[in-house]
Biopython code that builds the backbone (N, CA, C, O; Angstrom):
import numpy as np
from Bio.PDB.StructureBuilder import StructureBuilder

atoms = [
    (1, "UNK", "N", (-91.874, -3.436, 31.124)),
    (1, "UNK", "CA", (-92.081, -3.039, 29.752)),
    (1, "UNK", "C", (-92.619, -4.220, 28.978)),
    (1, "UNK", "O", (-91.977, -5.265, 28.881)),
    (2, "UNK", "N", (-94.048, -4.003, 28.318)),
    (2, "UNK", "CA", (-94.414, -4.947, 27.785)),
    (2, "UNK", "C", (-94.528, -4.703, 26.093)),
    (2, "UNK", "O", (-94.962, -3.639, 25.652)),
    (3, "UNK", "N", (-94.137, -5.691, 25.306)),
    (3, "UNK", "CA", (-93.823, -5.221, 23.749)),
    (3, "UNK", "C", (-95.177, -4.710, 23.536)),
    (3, "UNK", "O", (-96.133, -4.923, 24.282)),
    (4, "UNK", "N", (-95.188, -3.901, 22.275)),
    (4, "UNK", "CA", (-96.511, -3.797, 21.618)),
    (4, "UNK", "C", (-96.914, -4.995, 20.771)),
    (4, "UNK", "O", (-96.251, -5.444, 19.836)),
    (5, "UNK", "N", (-98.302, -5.548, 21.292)),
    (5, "UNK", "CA", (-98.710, -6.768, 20.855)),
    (5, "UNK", "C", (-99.345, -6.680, 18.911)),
    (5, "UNK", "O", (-99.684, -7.563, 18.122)),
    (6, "UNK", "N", (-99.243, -5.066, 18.791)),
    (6, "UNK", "CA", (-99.304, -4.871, 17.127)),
    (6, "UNK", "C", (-98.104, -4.910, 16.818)),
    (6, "UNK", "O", (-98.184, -5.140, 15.611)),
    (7, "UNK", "N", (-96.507, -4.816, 17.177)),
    (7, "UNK", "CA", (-95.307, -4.512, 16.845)),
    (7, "UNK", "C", (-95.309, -5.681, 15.801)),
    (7, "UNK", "O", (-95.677, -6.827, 16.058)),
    (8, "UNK", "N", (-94.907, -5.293, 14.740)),
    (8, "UNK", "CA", (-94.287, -6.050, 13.447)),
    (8, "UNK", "C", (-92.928, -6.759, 13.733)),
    (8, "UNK", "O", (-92.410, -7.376, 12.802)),
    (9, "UNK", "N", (-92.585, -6.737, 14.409)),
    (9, "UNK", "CA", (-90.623, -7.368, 14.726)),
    (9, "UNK", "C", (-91.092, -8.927, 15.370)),
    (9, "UNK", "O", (-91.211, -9.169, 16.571)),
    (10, "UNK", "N", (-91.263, -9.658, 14.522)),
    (10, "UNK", "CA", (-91.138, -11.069, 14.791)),
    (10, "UNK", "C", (-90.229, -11.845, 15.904)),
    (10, "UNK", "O", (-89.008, -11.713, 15.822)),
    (11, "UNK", "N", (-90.759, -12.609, 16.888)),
    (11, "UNK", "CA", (-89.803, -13.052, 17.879)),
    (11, "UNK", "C", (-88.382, -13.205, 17.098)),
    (11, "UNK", "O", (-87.436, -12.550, 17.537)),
    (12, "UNK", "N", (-88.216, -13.910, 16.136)),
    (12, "UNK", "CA", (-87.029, -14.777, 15.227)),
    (12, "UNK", "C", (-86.564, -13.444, 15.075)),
    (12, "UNK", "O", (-85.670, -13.383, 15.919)),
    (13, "UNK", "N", (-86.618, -12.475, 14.581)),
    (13, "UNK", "CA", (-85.844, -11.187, 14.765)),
    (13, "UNK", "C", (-85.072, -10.724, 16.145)),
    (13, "UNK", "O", (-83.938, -10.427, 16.522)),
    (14, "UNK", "N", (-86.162, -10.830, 16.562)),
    (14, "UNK", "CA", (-85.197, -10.771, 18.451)),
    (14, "UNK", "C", (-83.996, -11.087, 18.717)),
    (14, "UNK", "O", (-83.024, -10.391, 19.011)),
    (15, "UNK", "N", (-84.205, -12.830, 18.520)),
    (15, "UNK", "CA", (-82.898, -13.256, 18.326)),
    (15, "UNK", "C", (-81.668, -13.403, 17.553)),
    (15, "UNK", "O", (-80.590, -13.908, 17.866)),
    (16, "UNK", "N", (-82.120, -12.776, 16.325)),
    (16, "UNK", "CA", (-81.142, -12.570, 15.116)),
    (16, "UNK", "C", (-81.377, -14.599, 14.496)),
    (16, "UNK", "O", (-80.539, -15.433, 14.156)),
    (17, "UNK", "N", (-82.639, -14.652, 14.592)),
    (17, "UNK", "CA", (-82.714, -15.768, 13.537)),
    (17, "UNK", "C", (-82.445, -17.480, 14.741)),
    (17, "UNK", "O", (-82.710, -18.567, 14.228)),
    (18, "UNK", "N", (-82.120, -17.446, 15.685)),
    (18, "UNK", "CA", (-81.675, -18.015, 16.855)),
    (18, "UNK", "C", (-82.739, -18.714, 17.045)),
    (18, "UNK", "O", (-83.800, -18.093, 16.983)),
    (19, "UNK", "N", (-82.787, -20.118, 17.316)),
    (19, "UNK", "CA", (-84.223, -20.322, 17.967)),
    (19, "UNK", "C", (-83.697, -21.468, 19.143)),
    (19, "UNK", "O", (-84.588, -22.106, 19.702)),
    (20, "UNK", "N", (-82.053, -21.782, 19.587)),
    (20, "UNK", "CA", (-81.788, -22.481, 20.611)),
    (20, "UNK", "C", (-80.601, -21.417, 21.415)),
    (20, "UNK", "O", (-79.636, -20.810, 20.950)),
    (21, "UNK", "N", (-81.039, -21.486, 22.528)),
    (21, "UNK", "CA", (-79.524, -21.149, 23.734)),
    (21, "UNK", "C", (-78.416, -21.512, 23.475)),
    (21, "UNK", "O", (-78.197, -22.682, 23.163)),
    (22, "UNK", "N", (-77.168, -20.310, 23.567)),
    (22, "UNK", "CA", (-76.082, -21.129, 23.653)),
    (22, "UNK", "C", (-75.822, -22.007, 24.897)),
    (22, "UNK", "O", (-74.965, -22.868, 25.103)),
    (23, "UNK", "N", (-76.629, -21.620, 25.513)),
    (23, "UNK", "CA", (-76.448, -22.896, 26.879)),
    (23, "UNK", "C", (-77.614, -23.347, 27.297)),
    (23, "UNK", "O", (-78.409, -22.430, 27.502)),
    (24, "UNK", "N", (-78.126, -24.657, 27.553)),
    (24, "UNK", "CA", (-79.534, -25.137, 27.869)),
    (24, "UNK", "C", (-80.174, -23.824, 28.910)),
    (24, "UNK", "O", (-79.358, -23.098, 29.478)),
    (25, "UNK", "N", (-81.092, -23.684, 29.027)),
    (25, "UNK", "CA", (-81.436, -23.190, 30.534)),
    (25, "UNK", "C", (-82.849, -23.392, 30.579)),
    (25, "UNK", "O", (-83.680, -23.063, 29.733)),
    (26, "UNK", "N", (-83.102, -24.261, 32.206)),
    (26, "UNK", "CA", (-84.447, -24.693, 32.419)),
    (26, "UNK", "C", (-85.173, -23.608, 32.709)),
    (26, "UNK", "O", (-84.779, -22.625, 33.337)),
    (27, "UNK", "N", (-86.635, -23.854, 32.080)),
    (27, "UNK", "CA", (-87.543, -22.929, 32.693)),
    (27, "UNK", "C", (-87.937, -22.692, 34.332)),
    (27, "UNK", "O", (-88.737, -21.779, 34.539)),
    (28, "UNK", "N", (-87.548, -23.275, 35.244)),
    (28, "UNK", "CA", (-87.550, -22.773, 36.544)),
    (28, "UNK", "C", (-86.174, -22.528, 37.505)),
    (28, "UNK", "O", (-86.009, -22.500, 38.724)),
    (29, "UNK", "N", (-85.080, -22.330, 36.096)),
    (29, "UNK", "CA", (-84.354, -21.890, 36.772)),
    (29, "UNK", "C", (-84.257, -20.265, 36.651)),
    (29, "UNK", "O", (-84.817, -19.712, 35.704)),
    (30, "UNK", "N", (-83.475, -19.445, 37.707)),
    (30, "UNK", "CA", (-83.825, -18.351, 38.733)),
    (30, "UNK", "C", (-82.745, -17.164, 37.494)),
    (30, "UNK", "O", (-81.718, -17.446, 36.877)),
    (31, "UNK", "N", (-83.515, -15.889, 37.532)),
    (31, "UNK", "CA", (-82.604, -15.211, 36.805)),
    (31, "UNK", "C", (-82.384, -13.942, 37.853)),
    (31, "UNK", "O", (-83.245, -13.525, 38.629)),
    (32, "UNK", "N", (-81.097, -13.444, 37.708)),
    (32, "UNK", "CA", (-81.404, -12.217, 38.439)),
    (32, "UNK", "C", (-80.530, -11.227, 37.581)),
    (32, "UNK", "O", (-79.733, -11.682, 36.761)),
    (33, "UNK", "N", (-80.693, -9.744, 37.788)),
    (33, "UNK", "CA", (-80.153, -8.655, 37.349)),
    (33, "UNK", "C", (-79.106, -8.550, 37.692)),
    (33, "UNK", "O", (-79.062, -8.984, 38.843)),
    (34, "UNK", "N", (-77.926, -8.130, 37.299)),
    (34, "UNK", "CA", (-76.160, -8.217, 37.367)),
    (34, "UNK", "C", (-76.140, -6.738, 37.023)),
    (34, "UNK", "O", (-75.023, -6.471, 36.581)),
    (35, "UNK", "N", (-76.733, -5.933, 37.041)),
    (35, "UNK", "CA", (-76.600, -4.161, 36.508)),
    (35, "UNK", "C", (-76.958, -3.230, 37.736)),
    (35, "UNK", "O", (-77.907, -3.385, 38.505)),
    (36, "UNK", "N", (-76.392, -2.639, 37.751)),
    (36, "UNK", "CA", (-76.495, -1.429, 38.736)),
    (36, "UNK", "C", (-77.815, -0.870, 38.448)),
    (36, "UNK", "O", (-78.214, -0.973, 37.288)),
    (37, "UNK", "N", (-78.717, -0.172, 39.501)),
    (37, "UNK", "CA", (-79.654, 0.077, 39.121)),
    (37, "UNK", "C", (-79.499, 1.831, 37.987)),
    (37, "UNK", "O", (-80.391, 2.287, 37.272)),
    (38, "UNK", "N", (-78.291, 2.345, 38.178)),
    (38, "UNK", "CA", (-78.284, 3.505, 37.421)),
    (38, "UNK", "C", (-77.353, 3.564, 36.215)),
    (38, "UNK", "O", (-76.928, 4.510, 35.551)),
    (39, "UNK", "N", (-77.087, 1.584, 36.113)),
    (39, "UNK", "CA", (-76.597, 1.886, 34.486)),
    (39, "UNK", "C", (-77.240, 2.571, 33.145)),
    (39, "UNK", "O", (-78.397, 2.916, 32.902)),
    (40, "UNK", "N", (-75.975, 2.635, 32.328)),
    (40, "UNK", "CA", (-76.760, 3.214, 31.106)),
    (40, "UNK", "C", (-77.292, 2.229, 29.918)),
    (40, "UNK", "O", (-76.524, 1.364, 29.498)),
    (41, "UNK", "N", (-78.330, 2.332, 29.490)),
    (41, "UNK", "CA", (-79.258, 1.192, 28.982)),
    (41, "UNK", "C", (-79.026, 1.679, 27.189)),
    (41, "UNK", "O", (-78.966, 0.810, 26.319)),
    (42, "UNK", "N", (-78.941, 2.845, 26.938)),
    (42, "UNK", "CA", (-78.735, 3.175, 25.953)),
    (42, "UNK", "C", (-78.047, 2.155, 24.453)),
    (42, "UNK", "O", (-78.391, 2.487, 23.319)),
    (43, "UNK", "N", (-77.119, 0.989, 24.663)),
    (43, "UNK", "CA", (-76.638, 0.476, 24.051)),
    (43, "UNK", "C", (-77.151, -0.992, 24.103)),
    (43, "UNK", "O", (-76.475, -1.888, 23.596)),
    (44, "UNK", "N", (-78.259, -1.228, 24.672)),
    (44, "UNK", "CA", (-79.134, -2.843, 24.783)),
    (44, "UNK", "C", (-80.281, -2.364, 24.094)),
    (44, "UNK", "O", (-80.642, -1.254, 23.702)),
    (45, "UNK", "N", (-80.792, -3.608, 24.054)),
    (45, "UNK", "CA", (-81.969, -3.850, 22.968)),
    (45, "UNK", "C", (-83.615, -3.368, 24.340)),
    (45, "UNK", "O", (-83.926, -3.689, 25.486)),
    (46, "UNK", "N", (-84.091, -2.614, 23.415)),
    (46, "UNK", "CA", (-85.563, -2.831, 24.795)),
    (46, "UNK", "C", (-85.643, -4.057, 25.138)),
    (46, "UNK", "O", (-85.752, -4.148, 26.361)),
    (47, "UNK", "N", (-85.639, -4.973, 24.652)),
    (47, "UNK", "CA", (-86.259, -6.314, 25.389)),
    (47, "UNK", "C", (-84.971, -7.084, 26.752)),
    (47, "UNK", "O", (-85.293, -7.769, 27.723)),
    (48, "UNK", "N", (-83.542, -6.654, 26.345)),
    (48, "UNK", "CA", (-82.548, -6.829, 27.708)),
    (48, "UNK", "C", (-82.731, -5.668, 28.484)),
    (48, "UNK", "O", (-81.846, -5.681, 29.340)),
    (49, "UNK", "N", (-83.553, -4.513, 28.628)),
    (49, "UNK", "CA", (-83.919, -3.378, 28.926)),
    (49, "UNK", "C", (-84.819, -3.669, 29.667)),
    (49, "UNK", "O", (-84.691, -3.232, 30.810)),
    (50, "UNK", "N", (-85.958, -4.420, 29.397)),
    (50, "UNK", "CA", (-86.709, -5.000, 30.062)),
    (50, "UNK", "C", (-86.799, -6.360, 31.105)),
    (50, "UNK", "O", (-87.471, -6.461, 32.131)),
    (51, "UNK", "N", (-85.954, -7.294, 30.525)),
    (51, "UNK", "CA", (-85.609, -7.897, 31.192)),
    (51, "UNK", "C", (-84.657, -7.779, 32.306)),
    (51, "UNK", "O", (-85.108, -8.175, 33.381)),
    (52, "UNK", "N", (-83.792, -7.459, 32.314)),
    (52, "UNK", "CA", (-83.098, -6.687, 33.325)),
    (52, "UNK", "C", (-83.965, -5.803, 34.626)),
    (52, "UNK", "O", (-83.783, -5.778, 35.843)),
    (53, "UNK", "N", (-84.708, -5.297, 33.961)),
    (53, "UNK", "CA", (-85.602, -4.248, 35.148)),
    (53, "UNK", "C", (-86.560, -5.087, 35.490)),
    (53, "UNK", "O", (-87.193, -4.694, 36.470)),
    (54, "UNK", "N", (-86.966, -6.275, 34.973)),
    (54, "UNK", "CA", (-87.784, -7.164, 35.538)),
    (54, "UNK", "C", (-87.195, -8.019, 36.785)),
    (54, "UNK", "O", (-87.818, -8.424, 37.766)),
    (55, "UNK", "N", (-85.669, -8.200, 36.437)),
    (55, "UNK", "CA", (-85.382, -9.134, 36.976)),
    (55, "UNK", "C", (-83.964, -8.829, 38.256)),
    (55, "UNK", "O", (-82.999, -9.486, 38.647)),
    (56, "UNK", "N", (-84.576, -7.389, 38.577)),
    (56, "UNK", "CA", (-84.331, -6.570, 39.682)),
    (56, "UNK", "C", (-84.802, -7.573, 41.118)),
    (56, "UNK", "O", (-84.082, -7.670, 42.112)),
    (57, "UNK", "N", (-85.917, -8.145, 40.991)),
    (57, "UNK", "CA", (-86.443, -9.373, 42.115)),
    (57, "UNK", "C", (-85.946, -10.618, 40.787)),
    (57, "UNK", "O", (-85.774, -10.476, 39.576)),
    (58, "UNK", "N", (-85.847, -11.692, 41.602)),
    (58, "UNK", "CA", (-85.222, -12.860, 41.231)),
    (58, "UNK", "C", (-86.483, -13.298, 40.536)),
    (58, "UNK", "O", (-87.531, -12.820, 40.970)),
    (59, "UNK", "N", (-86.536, -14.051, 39.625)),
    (59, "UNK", "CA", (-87.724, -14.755, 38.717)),
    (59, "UNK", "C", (-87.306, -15.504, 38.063)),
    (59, "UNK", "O", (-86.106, -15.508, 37.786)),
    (60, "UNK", "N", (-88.136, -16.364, 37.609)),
    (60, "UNK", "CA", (-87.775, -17.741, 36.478)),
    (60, "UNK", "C", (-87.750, -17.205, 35.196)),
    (60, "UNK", "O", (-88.275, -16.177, 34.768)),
    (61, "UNK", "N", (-87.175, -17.911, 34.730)),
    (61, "UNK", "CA", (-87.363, -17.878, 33.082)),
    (61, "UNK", "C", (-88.435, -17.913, 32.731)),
    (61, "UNK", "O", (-88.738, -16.959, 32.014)),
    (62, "UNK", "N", (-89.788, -19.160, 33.058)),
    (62, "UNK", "CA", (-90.439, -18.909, 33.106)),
    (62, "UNK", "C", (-91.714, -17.795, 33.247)),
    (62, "UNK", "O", (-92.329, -17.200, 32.361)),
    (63, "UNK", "N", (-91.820, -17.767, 34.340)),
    (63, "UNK", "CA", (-92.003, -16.142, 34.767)),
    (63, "UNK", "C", (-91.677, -14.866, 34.028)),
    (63, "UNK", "O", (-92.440, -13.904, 34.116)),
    (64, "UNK", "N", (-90.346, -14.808, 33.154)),
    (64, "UNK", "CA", (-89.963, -13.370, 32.343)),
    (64, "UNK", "C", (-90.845, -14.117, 31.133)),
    (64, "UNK", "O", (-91.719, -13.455, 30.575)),
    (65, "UNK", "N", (-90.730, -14.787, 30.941)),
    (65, "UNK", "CA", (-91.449, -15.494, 29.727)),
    (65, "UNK", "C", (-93.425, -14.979, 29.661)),
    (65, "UNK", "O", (-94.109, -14.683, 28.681)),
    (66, "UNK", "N", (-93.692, -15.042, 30.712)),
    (66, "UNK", "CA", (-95.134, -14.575, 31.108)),
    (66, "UNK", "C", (-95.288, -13.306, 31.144)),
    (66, "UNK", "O", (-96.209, -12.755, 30.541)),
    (67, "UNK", "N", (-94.171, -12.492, 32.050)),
    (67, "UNK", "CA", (-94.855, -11.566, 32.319)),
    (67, "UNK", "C", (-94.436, -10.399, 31.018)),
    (67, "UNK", "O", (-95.062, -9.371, 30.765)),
    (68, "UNK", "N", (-93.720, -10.694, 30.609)),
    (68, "UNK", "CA", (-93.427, -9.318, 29.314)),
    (68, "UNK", "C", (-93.833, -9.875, 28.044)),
    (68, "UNK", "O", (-93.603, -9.428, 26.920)),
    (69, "UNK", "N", (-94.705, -11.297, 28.503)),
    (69, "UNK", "CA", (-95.534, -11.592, 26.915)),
    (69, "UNK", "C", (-94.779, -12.020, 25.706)),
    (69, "UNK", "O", (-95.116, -11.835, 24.537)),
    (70, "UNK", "N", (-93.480, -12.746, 26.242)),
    (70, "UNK", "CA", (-92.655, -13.048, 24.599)),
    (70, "UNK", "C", (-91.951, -14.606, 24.658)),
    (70, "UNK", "O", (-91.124, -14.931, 25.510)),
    (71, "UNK", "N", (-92.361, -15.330, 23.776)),
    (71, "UNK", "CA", (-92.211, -16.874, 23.911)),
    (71, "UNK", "C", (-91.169, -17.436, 24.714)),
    (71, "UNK", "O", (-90.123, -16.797, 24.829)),
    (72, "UNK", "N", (-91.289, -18.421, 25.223)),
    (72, "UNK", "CA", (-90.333, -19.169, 26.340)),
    (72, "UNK", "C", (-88.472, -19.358, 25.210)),
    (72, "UNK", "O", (-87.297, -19.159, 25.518)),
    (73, "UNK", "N", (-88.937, -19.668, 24.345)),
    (73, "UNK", "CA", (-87.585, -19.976, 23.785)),
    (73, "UNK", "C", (-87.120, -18.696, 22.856)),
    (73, "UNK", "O", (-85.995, -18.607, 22.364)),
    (74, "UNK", "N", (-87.812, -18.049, 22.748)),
    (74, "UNK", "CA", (-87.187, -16.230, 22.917)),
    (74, "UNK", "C", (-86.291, -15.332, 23.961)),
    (74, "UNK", "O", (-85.321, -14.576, 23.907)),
    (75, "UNK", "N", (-87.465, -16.025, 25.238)),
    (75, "UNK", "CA", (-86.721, -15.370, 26.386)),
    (75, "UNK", "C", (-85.462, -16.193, 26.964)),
    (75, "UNK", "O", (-84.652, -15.585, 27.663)),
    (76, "UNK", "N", (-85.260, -17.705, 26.661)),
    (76, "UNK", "CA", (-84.379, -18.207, 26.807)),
    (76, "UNK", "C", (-82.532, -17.967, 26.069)),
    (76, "UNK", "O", (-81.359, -18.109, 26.416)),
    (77, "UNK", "N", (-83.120, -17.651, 25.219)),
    (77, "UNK", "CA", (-82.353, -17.167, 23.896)),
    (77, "UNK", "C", (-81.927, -15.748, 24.274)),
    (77, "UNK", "O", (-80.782, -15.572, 23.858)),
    (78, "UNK", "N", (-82.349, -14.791, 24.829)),
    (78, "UNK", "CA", (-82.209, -13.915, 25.425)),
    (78, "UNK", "C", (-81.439, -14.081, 26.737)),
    (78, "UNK", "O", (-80.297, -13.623, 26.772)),
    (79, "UNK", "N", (-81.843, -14.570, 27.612)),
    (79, "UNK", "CA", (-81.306, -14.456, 29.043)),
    (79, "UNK", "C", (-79.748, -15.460, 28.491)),
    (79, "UNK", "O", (-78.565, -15.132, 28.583)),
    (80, "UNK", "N", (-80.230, -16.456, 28.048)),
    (80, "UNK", "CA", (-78.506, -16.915, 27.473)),
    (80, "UNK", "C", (-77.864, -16.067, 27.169)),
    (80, "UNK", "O", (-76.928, -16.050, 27.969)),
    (81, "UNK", "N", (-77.702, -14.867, 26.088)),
    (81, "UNK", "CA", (-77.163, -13.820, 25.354)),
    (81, "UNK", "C", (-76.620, -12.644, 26.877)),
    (81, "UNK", "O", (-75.508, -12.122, 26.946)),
    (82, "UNK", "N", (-77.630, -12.491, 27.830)),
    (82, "UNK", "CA", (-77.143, -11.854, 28.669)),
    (82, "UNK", "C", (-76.317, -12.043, 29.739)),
    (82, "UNK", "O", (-75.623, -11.248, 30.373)),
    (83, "UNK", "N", (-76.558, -13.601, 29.877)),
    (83, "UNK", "CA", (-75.549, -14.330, 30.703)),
    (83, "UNK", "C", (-74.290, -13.745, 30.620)),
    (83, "UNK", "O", (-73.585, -13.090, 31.387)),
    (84, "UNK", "N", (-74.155, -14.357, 28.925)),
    (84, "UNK", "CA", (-72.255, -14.778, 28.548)),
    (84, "UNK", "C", (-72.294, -13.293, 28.617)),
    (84, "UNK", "O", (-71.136, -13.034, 28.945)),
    (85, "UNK", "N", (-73.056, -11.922, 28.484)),
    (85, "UNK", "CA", (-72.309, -10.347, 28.596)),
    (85, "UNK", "C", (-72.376, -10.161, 30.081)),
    (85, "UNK", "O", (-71.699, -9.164, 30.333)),
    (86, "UNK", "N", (-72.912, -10.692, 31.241)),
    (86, "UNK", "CA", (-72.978, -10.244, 32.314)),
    (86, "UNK", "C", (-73.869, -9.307, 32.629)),
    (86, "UNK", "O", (-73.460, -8.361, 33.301)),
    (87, "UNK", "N", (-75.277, -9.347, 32.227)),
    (87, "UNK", "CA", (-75.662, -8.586, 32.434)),
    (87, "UNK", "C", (-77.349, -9.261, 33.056)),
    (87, "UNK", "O", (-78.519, -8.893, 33.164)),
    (88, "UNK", "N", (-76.489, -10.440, 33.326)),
    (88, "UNK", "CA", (-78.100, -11.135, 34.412)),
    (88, "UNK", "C", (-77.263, -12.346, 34.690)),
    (88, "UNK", "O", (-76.600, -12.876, 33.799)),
    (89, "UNK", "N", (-77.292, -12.824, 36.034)),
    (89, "UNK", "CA", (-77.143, -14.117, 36.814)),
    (89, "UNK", "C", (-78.110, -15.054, 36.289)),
    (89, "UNK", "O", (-79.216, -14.679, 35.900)),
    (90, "UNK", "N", (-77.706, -16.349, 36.262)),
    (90, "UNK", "CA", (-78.837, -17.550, 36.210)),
    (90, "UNK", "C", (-78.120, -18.631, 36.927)),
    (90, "UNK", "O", (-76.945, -18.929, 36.711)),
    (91, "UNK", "N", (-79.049, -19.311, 37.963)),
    (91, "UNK", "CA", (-79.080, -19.923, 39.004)),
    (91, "UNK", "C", (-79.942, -21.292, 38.659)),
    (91, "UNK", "O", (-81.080, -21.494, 39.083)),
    (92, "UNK", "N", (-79.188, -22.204, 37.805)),
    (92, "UNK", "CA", (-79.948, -23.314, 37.193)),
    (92, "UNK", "C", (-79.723, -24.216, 38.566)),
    (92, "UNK", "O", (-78.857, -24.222, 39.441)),
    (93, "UNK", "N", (-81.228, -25.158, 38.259)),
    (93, "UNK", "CA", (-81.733, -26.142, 39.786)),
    (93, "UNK", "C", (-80.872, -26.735, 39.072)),
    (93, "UNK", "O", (-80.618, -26.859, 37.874)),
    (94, "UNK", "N", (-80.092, -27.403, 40.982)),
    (94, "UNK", "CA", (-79.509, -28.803, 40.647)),
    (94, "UNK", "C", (-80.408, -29.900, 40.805)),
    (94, "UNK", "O", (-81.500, -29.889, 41.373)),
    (95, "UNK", "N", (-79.962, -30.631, 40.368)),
    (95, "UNK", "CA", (-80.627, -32.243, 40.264)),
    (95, "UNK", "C", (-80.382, -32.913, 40.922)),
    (95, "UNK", "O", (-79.180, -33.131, 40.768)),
    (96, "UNK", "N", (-80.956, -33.784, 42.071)),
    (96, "UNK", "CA", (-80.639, -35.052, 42.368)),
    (96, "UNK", "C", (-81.227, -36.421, 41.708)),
    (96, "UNK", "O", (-82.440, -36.577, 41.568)),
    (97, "UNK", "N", (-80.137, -37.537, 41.258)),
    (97, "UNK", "CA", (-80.512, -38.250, 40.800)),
    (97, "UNK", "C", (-81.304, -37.816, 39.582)),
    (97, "UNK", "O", (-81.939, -38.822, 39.263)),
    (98, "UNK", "N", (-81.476, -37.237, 39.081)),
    (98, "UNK", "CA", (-82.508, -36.594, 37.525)),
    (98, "UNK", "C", (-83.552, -36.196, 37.966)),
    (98, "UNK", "O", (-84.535, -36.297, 37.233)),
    (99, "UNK", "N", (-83.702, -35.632, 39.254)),
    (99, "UNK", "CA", (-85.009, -34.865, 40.014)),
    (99, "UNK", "C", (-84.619, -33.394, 40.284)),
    (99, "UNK", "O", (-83.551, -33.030, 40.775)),
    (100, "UNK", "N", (-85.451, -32.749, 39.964)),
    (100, "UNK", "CA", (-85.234, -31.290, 40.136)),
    (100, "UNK", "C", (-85.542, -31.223, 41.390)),
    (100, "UNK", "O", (-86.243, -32.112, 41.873)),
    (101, "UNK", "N", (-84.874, -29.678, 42.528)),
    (101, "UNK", "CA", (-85.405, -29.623, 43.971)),
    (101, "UNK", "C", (-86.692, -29.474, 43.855)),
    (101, "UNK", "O", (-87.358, -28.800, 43.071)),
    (102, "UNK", "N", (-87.024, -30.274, 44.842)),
    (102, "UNK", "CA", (-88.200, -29.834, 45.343)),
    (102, "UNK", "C", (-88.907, -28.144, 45.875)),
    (102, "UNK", "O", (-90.028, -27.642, 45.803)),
    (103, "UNK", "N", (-87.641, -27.705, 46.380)),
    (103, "UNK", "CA", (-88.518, -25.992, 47.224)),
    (103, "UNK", "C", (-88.038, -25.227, 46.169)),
    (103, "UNK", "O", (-88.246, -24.014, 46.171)),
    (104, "UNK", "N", (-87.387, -25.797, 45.212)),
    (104, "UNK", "CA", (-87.447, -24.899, 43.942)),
    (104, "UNK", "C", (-88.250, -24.765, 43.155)),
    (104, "UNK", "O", (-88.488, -23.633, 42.735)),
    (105, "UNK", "N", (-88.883, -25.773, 42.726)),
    (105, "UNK", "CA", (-90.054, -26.416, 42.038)),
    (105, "UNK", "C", (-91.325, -25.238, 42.466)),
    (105, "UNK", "O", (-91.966, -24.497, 41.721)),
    (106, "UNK", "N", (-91.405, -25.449, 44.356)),
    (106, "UNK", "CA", (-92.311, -25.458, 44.820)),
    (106, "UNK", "C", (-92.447, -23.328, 44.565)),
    (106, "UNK", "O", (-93.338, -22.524, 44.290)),
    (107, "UNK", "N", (-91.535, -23.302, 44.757)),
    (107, "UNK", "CA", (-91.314, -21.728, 44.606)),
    (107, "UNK", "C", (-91.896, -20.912, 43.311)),
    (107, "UNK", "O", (-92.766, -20.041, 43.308)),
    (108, "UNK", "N", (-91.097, -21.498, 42.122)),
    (108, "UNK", "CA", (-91.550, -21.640, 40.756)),
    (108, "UNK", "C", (-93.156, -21.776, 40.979)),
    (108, "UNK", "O", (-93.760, -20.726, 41.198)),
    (109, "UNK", "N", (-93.878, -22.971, 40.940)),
    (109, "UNK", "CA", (-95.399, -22.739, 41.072)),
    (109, "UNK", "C", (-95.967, -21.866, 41.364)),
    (109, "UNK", "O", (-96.801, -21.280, 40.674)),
    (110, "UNK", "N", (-95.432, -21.462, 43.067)),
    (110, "UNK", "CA", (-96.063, -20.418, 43.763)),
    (110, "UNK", "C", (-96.289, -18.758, 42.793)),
    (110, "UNK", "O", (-97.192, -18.016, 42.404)),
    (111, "UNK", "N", (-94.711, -18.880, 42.776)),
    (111, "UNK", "CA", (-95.264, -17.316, 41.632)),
    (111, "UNK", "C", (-95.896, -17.466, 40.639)),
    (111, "UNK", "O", (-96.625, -16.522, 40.335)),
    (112, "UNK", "N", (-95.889, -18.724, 39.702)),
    (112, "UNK", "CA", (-97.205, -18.942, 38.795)),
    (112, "UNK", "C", (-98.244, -18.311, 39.200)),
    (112, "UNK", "O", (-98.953, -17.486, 38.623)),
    (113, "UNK", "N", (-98.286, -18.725, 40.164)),
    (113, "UNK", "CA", (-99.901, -18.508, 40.750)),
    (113, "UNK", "C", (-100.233, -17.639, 40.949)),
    (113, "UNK", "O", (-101.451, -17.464, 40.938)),
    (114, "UNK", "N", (-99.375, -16.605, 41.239)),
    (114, "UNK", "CA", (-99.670, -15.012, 41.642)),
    (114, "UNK", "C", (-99.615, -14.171, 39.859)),
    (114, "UNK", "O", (-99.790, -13.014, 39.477)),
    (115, "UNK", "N", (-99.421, -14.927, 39.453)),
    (115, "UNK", "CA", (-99.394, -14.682, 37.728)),
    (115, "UNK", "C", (-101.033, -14.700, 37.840)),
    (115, "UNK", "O", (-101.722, -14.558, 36.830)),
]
sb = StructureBuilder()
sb.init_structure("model")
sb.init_model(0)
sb.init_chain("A")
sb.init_seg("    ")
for serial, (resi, resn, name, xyz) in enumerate(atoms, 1):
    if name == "N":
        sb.init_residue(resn, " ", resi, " ")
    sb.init_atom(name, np.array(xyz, "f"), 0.0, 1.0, " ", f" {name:<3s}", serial, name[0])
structure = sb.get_structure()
């Protein structure tokens, strides 16, 4: 589900005025869907509606950020919000020494690319 790119509802609305995470989260770290595929959606916002059904295959933040067209620190602000309800996993890279993994990294790119 991709927003309507005429829709009047300002990102800053999305978030109810929000423009940081309650918890950092890097852009190549991994989100996944925590919902049954035949929950009822009725009481989420389209955009956790969407995200969620996006993130049925595992994807970056990044990546949800691209592919449903709505700013990186929107969708961050978002996938935080769904975290703390349970209603998406996030799988932040560990670090060695202040280096992100490498085949995580490398993974992240790769689906860029198929972007």
């Amino acid at each position: 589900m991709t927003p309507d790119p005429a829709s009047p509802v300002r990102p800053y609305a999305v978030t109810g005025g929000r423009t940081a995470p309650r918890v950092k989260l890097a852009m190549e770290a991994l989100v996944s869907s925590a919902t049954a595929e035949q929950r009822e959606f009725s009481h989420i916002t389209p955009e956790y509606q969407a995200i969620s059904q996006l993130c049925r295959q595992v994807r970056s933040v990044a990546e949800v950020s691209a592919l449903l067209r709505i700013p990186l620190g929107v969708v961050r602000v978002l996938i935080a919000d769904m975290a703390a309800e349970g209603l998406v996993r996030v799988h932040q890279p560990q670090l060695d020494a202040g280096r992100p993994d490498v085949n995580l990294l490398e993974r992240v790119l790769s689906g860029l690319r198929r972007l």
